[in-house]
Steps between C-alpha positions, in 0.01 A plus 500: 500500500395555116574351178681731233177601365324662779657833452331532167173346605492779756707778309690530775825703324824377539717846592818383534723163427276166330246279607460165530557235236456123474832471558474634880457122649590337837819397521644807370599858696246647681362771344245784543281809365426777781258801439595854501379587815745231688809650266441813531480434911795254502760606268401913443719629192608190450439210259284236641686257225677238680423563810376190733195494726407197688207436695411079514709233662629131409616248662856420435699241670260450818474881556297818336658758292423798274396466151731825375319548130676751232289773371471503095229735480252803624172514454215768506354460885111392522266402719527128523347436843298782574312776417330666809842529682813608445697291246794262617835511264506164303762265395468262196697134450445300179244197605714255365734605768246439747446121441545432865234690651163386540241736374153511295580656076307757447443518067470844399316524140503842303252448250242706294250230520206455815561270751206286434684362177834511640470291789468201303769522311723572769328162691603364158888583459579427890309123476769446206796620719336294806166365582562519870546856495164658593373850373334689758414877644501608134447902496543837297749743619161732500349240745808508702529884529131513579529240777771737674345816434126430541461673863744780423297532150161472713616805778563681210203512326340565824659798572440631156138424572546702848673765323273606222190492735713724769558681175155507376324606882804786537342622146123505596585633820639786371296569185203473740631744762673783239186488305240547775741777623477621158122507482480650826703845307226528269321844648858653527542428162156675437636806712829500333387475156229792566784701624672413117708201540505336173432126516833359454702692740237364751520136394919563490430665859325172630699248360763689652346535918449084402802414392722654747390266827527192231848621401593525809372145592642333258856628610444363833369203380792431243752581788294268679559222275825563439569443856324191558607357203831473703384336741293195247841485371620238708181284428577506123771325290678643217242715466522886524228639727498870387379448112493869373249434237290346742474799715491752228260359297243411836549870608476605127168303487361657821593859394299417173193438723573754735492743169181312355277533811603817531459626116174346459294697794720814465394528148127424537516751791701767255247523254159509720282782503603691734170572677407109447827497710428722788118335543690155488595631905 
C-alpha cells in the first residue's frame, strides 16, 4: 500500500500504463500496479493493462468475497521484502484505497540532508498533521540494508581473509620448495657451464625443469576448482561460483612466484664461478 509518490522516492520505473494519483481514493474501482516479473509470469506476450488480480477479502452482506482490483500499471520488480532469498512478485494498491486495513505508515524521506537534522523536522510536520501520531524506528535505507546483510557481509569478508592467506601459504610454499630445488642445481650448473653452456640458456633451462611440475599443478588445481565450485553452488545466491578472473588472476599470481623463486637462484647459480661451484658440493 503506497502513496503516489513512493515510486519516485524509490525510482522504482513505471514500464508500462500510469501510477497512482490523488485521485485513486476509496470508494472508487479497485485498482492496481503489478511488477514485471508477475506480468511477464501471468499474462506472457500479453499486456498486463487491464487485467485484474485479487488477493484480500471483504465482507459483503454477512459473507467474504474477493477484492478483484484492475491493473493500471507495471512497474520495474525490486526487492521489497528481502534480500538474502529469492524475491516474491509484488502487487501495489493506492493507500487511500486501503483505508480499511489496519496497519503501521511507514514515511519514506529522499533527502540530501543527514538524518540528525532531518528527524526534527519530520517530528515537526507530522505534530501539525496530528499530535497523536508518534515517530518512531527512524532509519537510513543504508542502516536498513546493513541490518539484512551484516552476517552475509561478515562471511564474506571472512572468506576473503581465508582466501588470501590460503593464497599467500600456497605462494611461500612453493617459492620455498622451487628455490631450494633450485639451489640444490648449483654444481650442475658449474659442470654445465664448464662444458660451455652460456648462462642464459642455463637459467632458461631451470626455469624451465621448475615450471613444468607447477604448470602442471596449477591445471589440476584449476580443474579442481572448477569442479567444486559446482558443488558451493547451491550454498550461494545469485552469485556465480566459477569467477574467471578470480581463477586466472590467483593462478596468474602463483605462476609469477613460481617464475620469481625460480629466476632468482637460477641466475645467481648461472653466473658463479664455476670451480666456486663444484667446491660448493
Amino acid at each position: 500500500m503506497v502513496s503516489p509518490e513512493y515510486f519516485d522516492t524509490y525510482s522504482v520505473d513505471i514500464l508500462e500504463g500510469r501510477g497512482f494519483t490523488e485521485a485513486d481514493r476509496w470508494g472508487d474501482d479497485p485498482i492496481a500496479l503489478v511488477d514485471e516479473t508477475l506480468a511477464r509470469n501471468r499474462w506472457p506476450g500479453e499486456s498486463a493493462i487491464g487485467k485484474q488480480v485479487t488477493f484480500e477479502k471483504v465482507m459483503r452482506d454477512g459473507s467474504e468475497v474477493d477484492v478483484w482490483r484492475t491493473v493500471v500499471g507495471v512497474v520495474r520488480h525490486v526487492r521489497h521484502y528481502e534480500l538474502t532469498t529469492t524475491s516474491r512478485i509484488e502487487v501495489y494498491t493506492p493507500l487511500a484505497q486501503s483505508a480499511a486495513w489496519g496497519f503501521t505508515s511507514y514515511v519514506s524521506i529522499r533527502a540530501d540532508s543527514d538524518l540528525a537534522s532531518l528527524v526534527p523536522r519530520v517530528r515537526t510536520i507530522l505534530a501539525d498533521l496530528d499530535p497523536e501520531v508518534p515517530l518512531w524506528h527512524v532509519r537510513t535505507m543504508e542502516a536498513v540494508i546493513d541490518a539484512e546483510l551484516g552476517v552475509q557481509r561478515a562471511m564474506r569478508e571472512l572468506f576473503m581473509i581465508f582466501a588470501a592467506l590460503t593464497l599467500l601459504l600456497g605462494a611461500v610454499g612453493i617459492y620455498s620448495v622451487v628455490s631450494h630445488t633450485t639451489a640444490m642445481r648449483v654444481r650442475e650448473m658449474g659442470v654445465r657451464i664448464a662444458l660451455g653452456g652460456a648462462p642464459p640458456r642455463m637459467v632458461a633451462l631451470m626455469m624451465r625443469d621448475s615450471l613444468t611440475p607447477v604448470l602442471f599443478g596449477l591445471a589440476v588445481g584449476m580443474v579442481r576448482a572448477i569442479t567444486l565450485g559446482q558443488v558451493l553452488g547451491s550454498l550461494l545466491f545469485e552469485v556465480q561460483p566459477l569467477q574467471p578472473a578470480v581463477l586466472v588472476g590467483s593462478a596468474g599470481l602463483l605462476l609469477a612466484v613460481a617464475a620469481l623463486s625460480t629466476w632468482i637462484p637460477a641466475r645467481r647459480a648461472a653466473w658463479v664461478e664455476p670451480s666456486r661451484a663444484l667446491r660448493a658440493d
